[in-house]
ZADRENRO-150303 format. One line per field, with one value per residue (C-alpha): residue in three letters; x, y, z. Coordinates in nm, 4 decimals. Example, Ala and Ser with C-alpha at 12.3 -4.5 7.8 and 13.67 -1.06 7.14 Angstrom:
2
res	c(ALA,SER)
c1	c(1.2300,1.3670)
c2	c(-0.4500,-0.1060)
c3	c(0.7800,0.7140)
This chain:
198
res	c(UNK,UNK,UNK,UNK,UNK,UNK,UNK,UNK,UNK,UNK,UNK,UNK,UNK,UNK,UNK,UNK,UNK,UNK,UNK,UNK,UNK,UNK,UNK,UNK,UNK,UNK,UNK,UNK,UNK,UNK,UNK,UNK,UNK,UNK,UNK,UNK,UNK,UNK,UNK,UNK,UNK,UNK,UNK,UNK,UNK,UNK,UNK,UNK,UNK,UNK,UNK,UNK,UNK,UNK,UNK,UNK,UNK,UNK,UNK,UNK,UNK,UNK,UNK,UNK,UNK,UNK,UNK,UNK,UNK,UNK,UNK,UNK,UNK,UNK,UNK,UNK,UNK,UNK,UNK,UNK,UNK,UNK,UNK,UNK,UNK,UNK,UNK,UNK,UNK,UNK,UNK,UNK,UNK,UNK,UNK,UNK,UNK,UNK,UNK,UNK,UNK,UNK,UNK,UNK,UNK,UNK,UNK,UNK,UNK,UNK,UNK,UNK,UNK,UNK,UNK,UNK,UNK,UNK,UNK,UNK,UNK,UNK,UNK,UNK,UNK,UNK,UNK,UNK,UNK,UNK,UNK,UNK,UNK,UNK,UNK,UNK,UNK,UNK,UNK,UNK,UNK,UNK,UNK,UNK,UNK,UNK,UNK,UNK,UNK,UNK,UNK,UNK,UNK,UNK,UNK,UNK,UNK,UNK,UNK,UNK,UNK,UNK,UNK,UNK,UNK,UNK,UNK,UNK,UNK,UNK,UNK,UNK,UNK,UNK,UNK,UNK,UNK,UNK,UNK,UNK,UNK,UNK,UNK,UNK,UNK,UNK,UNK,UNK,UNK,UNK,UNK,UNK,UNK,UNK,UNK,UNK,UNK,UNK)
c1	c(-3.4330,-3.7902,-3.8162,-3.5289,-3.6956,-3.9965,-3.7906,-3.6275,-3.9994,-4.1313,-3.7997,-3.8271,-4.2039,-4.2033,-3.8823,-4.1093,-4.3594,-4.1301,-4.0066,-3.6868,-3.7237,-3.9633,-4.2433,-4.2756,-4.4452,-4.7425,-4.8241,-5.1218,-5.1704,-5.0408,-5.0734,-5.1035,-5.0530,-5.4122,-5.5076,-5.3218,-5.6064,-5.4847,-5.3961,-5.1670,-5.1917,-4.8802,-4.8118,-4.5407,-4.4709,-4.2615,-4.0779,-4.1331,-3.8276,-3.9312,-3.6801,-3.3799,-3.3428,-3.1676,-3.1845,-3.3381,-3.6392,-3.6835,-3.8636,-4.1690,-4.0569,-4.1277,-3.8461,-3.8443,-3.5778,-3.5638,-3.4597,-3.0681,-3.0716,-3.1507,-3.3201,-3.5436,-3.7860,-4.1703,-4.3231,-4.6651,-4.6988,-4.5828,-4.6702,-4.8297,-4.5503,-4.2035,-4.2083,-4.0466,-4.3318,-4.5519,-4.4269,-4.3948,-4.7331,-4.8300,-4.6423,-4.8080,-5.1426,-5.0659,-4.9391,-5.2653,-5.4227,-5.5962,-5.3101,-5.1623,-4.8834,-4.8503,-4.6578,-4.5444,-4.3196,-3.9796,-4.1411,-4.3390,-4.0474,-4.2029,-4.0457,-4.0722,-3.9658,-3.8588,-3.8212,-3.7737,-3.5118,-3.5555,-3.3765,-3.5782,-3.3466,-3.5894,-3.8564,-3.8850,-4.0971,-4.0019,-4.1462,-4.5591,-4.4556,-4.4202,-4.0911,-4.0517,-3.7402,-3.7521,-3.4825,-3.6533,-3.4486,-3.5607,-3.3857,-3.4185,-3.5363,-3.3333,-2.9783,-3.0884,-2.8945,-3.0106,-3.3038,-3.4346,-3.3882,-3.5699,-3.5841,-3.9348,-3.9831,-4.2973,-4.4040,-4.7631,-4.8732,-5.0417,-5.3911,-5.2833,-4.9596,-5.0121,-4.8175,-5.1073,-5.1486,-4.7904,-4.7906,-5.0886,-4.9237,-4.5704,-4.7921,-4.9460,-4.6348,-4.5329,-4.8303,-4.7846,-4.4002,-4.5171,-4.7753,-4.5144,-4.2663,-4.5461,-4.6615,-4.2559,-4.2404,-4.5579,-4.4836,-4.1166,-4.2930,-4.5820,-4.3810,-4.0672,-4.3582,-4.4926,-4.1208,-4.0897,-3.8551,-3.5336)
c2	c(0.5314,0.5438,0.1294,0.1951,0.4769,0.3177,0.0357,0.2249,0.4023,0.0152,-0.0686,0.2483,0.1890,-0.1961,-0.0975,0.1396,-0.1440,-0.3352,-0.2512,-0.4354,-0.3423,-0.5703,-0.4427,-0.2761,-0.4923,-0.3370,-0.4413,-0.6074,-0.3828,-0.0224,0.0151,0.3047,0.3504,0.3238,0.6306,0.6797,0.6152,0.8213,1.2364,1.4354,1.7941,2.0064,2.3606,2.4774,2.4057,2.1319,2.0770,1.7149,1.6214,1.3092,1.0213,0.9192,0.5394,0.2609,0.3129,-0.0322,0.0243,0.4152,0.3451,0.2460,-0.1673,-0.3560,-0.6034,-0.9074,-1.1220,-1.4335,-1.7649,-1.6951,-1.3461,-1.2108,-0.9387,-0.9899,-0.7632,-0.8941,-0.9159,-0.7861,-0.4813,-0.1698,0.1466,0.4069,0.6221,0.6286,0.4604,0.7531,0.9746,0.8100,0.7788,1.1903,1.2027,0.9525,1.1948,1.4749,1.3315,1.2172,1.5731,1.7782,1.7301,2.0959,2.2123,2.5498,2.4536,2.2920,2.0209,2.1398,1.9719,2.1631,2.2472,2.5315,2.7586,2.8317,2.8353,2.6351,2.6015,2.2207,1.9718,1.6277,1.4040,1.1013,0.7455,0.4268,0.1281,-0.1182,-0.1722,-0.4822,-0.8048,-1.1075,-1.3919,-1.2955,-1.0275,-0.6755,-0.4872,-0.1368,0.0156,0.4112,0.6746,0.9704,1.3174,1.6346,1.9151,2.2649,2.4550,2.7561,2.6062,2.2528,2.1297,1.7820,1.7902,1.4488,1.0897,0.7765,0.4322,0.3250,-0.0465,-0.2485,-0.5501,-0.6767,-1.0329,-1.0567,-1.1645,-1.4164,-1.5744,-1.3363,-1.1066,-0.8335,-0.9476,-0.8456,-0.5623,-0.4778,-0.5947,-0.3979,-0.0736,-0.1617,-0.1701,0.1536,0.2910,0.1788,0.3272,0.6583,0.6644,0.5627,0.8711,1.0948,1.0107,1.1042,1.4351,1.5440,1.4562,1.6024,1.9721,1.9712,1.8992,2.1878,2.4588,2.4465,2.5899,2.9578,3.0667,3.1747)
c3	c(-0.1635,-0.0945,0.0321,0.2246,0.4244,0.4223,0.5796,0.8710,0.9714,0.9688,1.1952,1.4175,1.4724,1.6220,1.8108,1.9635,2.1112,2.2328,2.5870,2.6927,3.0652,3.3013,3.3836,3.7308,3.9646,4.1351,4.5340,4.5812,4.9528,5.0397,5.4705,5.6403,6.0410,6.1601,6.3745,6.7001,6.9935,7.2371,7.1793,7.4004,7.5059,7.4935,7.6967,7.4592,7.0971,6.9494,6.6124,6.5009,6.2315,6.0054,6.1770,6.0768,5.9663,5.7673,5.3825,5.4258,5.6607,5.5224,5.1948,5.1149,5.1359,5.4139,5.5830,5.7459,5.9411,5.8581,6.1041,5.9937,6.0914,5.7190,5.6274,5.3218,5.1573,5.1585,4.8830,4.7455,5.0334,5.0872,5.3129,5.1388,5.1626,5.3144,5.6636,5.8331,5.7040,5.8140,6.2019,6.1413,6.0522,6.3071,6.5876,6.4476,6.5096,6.8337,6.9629,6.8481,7.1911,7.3184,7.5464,7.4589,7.2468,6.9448,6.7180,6.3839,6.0817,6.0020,5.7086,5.8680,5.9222,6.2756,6.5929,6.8332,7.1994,7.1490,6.8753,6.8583,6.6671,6.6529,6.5088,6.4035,6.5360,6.4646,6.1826,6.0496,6.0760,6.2688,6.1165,6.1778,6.4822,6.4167,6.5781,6.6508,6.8146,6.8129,7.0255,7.0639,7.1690,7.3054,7.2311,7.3115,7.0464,7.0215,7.1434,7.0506,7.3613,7.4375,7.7146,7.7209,7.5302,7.6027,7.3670,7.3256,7.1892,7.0497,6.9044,6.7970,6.6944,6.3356,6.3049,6.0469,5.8690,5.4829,5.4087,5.4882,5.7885,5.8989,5.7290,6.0073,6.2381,6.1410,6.1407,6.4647,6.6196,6.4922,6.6018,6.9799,6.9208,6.8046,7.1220,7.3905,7.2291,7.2011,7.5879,7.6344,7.4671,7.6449,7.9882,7.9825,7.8087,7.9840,8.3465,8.2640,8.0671,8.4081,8.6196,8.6520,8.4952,8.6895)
């Protein structure tokens, strides 16, 4: 009775070390949007929403289009976090200019006198160019009846043919995206803060 528990504990303990899943592979690169260059003021207060996007551009994985028209996942690189995170975050930065409003996430609970939805069309890699297609809405923020909407588009050239390279290139085009929305969303407030009111 003893050998035969003996034997099991033995059994349980190298079925323990042995994993039958594959290990996870690790990317050699995480990217980040580099900082925007330009900052916009704002005379009232916005909500910026994270955007709204395909399951497959969304994540973390970066795409690609292939010669056929395929969409393939790149391998070895990945943002740092999910890619329409990041273009919040990027908006977020790009709306902290020193007018009297401010941009805030939804996550704040505060009001706001606008807030932006937004939908990322485009976000993918075309061969060594970077692609960004973004429709950006203003809303009101109270009655959220549409204000405003305006499709922004982008592209940037990598440096190089690697797959880092157009990941930089990928984020550089969201980058200019988020700056041409942001230019958007501050014009439009900053132009109807200024009406007196009826």
């Amino acid at each position: 009775m003893i050998r035969i528990l003996a034997t099991g504990l033995a059994a349980c303990s190298l079925a323990a070390c042995v994993s039958v899943l594959p290990e996870p592979k690790v990317p050699q690169g995480l990217y980040r949007f580099a900082p925007v260059e330009t900052v916009y003021d704002l005379d009232a207060s916005v909500i910026i929403r994270e955007p709204e996007a395909s399951r497959l551009v969304a994540g973390r994985a970066i795409a690609a289009e292939d010669s056929a028209g395929a969409l393939r996942l790149v391998p070895n690189v990945e943002w740092t976090d999910s890619s329409t995170r990041l273009m919040q975050m990027a908006m977020l930065d790009a709306l902290e200019g020193q007018g009297a409003g401010r941009a805030v996430s939804p996550e704040t609970g505060a009001p706001a006198e606008y807030e932006l939805s937004w939908q990322m069309i485009d976000f993918t890699l075309s061969g060594t160019t970077g692609r960004c297609r973004v429709r950006a809405t203003l809303l009101d923020g109270a009655s959220r009846e549409v204000l405003d909407q305006v499709i922004v588009s982008a592209s940037s050239p990598a440096q190089g043919s690697s797959n880092a390279d157009r990941a930089r290139a990928l984020g550089e085009a969201g980058r200019a995206c988020v700056n041409d929305a942001a230019a958007f969303v501050s014009q439009y407030i900053n132009a109807h803060a200024a009406e007196p009111e009826a």
